[in-house]
N, C-alpha and C positions, 0 to 999 in steps of 0.2 A: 405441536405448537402452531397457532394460528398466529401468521402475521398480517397486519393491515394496516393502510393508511388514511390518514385524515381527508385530503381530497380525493378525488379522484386523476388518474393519474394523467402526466402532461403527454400529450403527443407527438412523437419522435423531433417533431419541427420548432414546437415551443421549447422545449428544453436544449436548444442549440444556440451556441454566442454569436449574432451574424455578424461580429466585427472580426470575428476569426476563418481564415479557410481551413478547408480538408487539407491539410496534405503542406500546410505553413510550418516551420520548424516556428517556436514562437521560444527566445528566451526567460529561463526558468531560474529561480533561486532554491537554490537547494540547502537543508543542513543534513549532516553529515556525521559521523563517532569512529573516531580511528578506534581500531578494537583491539587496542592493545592489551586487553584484560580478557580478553574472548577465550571461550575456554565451554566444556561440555560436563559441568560438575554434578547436574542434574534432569530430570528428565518432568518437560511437561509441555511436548507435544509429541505426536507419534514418529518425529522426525530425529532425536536426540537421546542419544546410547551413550551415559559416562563411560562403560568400559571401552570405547574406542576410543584410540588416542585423537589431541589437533592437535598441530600442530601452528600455532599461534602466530609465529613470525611468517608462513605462511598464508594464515589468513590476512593479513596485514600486505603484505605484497599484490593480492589479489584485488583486495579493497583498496590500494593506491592506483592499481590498474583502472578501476572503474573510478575512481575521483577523477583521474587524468582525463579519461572517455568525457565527464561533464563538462571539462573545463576545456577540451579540444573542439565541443560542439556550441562553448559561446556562454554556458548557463555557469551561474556564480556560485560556489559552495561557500559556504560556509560549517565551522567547525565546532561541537559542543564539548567539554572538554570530559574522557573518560573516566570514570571513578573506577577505584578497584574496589575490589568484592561486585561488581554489575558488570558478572561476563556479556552477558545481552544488550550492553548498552546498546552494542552496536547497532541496532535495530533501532535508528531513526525513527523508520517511519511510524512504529507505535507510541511514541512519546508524544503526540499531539493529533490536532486539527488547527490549521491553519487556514481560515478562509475572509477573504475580504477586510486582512489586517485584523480580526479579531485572531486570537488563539484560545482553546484547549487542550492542556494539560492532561494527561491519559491518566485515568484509576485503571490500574492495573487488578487482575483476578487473582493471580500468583504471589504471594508473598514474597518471593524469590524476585521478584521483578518491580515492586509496590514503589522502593523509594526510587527510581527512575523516576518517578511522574512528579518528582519535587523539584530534580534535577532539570528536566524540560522546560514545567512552570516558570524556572531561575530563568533561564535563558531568553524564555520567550517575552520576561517582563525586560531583563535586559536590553533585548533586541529592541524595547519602544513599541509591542504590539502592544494595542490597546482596542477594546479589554480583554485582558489575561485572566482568567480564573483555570482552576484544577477542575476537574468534571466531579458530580455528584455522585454520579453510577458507573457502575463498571464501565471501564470503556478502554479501548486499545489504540488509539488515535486512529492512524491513517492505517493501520491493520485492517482496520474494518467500515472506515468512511472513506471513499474514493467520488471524486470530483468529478462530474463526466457534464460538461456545459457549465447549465444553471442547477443541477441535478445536485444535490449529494445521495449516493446509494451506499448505505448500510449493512452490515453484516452481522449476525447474528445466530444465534445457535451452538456456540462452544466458548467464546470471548466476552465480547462485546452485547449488553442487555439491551432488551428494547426498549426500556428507560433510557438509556443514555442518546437513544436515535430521539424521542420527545426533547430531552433537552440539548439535544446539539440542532433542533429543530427551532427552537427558542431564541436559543444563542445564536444563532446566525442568521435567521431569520429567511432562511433556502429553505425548499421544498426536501425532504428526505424520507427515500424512497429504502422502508425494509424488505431488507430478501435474505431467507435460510439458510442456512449453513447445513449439510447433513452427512456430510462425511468426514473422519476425523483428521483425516491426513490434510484435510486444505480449512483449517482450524479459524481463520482469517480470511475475509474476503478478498484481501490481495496474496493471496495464492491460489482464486480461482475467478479470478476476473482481474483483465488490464482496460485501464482508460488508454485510450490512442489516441482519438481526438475531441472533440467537441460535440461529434456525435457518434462515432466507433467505439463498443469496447468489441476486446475477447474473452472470451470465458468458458468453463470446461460444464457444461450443464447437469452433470452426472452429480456432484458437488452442492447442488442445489435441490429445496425440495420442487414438487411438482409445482405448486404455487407460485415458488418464486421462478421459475423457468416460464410462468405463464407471463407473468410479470415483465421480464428481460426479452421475450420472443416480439409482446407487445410496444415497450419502448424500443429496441434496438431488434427490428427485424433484418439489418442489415448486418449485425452483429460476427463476428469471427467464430466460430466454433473448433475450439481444440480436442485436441486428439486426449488420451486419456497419458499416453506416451509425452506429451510435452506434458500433459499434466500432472505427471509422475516425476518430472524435474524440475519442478518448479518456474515452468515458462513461464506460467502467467503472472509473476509474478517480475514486472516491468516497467521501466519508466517511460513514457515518451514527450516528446515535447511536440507532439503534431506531426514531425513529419520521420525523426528517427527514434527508433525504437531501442531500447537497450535493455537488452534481456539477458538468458542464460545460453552462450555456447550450444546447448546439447538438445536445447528446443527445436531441432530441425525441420518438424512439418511448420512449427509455426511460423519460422522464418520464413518459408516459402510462400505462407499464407500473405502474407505481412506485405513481400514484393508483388503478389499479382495485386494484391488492393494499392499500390503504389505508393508503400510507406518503406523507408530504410530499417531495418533491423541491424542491429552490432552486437555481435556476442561477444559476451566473458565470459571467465572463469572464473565462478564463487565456487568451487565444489568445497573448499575449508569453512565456507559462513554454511552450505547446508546442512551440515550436521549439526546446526543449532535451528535448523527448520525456516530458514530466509536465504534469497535471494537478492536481486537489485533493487526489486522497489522496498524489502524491508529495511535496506541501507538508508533509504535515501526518503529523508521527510519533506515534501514541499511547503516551500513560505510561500501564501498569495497574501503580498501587503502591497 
C-alpha cells in the first residue's frame, strides 16, 4: 500500500501550538465507559482469546483506578453510559474524533463493534458539539487519528481506510498526516504511537512501514523510540496531558525514557482491559471543545 499526502509535509516547528510549553501539564476533558459489560466473547484482534477467562468486576476496579488517576491530575471525565451486548464499549477512545468542537462518530470495521458508533454519535450530539456527524468510511475514532499540535496523524493498514483520513481531513479542516500500519499486533495507531506534547510523540518503529517511519523521523526527529518490550505491552498506548504521562505499569524502559525527557510517567494496572487488546489511551476519548 502506497500512502501519501496532499501537501507536502509541515516542519517539526510549524506543526507546534506556541501558546503551549514542553513539559505544561495543560487540563484535559476526557470521556470515559465504565465496562461493566466488558467481557472477551470474541476474537478480532491478535490480542483477545474467548477461552481465557476476565474477570469483569476486576476490570472495573482497574478502570476506576485510572478514572481516579484523571481526576487527581485536575482533567474532567466524563461518562458514556454502557450498553449490554457492547463488551468493547469500553474503548472510548475508538468511538470518535473530537477536534476543535467538531466531533466524528467511528464506522466501525467489525460487525461486532458497528452499533457503538451510534452510541458515540448520541452522545456527542448530546454533549452540544457541533457538527456531529457519523463518518462515511471506515474509521476507528481516536484508534487511529492522534492529535500531535496542529497535526492530526492517521493510522492505517488493519482499521481505519484512507478514505476516512480524506474526510476527517475535510471535516476538520487540519492537516492529516497518513502513516502504515504493518504489523498485526499494534492494529491501531495508538498502540504504537503516544502524543506527549505538542511536539513529542513515542512510538515503536518496527510497527510501521519503511515509508511511514520516513515520514515520523522527518516530523519528530526528536521523537521517543520504544523498545519492542514496552511495545509488547501496550506502552504506547497512553495519555498525557503535556507534562504527565499515564500509561501501563509494566512499560518500564518507557517510563525511564519519559523522565530523562523531563515528562512524569504514572503506571497502572489495565492487565483485565488487555485481553480485549487496549490499554489507557483506548479508555480514554478526548473532547477538544
Amino acid at each position: 500500500m502506497t500512502i501519501t499526502t496532499r501537501a507536502p509535509l509541515p516542519s517539526p516547528a510549524e506543526h507546534a501550538v506556541s501558546s503551549r510549553t514542553a513539559g505544561e501539564a495543560i487540563p484535559r476533558r476526557f470521556l470515559m465507559c465504565r465496562p461493566e459489560h466488558f467481557d472477551v466473547t470474541y476474537a478480532i484482534n491478535p490480542w483477545m482469546d474467548p477461552t481465557k477467562p476476565v474477570d469483569t468486576d476486576l476490570a472495573v476496579a482497574q478502570w476506576e483506578v485510572l478514572r481516579a488517576t484523571y481526576e487527581s491530575l485536575g482533567h474532567r471525565v466524563e461518562l458514556i453510559q454502557p450498553v449490554e451486548g457492547l463488551p468493547d464499549m469500553v474503548y472510548a477512545a475508538n468511538g470518535g474524533v473530537v477536534y476543535d468542537g467538531k466531533a466524528m462518530a467511528a464506522s466501525f470495521t467489525f460487525a461486532e463493534r458497528q452499533p457503538e458508533g451510534a452510541a458515540y454519535h448520541a452522545w456527542f450530539d448530546e454533549a452540544g458539539l457541533r457538527p456531529t456527524i457519523q463518518a462515511a468510511a471506515q474509521n476507528e475514532g481516536e484508534g487511529d487519528f492522534l492529535v500531535v499540535g496542529r497535526l492530526i496523524l492517521a493510522g492505517t493498514g488493519f482499521r481505519t481506510s484512507v478514505a476516512a483520513h480524506h474526510e476527517a481531513r475535510e471535516f476538520f479542516g487540519a492537516p492529516v498526516i497518513s502513516l502504515e500500519l504493518v504489523d498485526p499486533r499494534f492494529y491501531h495507531l495508538d498502540t504504537a504511537l503516544a502524543a506527549i506534547d505538542d511536539q513529542t510523540i513515542a512510538y515503536y518503529p518496527l510497527a510501521f512501514s519503511a515509508a511511514s517511519n520516513a515520514i515520523l523521523r522527518q516530523l519528530f526527529p526528536d521523537a521517543i523510540v520504544a523498545t519492542a518490550a514496552d511495545a509488547e505491552v501496550l506502552g504506547l498506548n497512553a495519555v498525557s496531558d503535556g507534562y504527565n504521562v499515564v500509561l501501563t505499569d509494566k512499560a518500564v524502559h518507557l517510563h525511564e525514557r519519559l523522565r530523562e525527557r523531563g515528562f512524569n510517567p504514572i503506571g497502572v494496572d489495565l492487565s483485565e482491559l488487555l485481553k480485549g487488546g487496549g490499554s489507557v489511551k483506548c479508555c480514554t476519548l478526548e473532547v477538544r471543545a
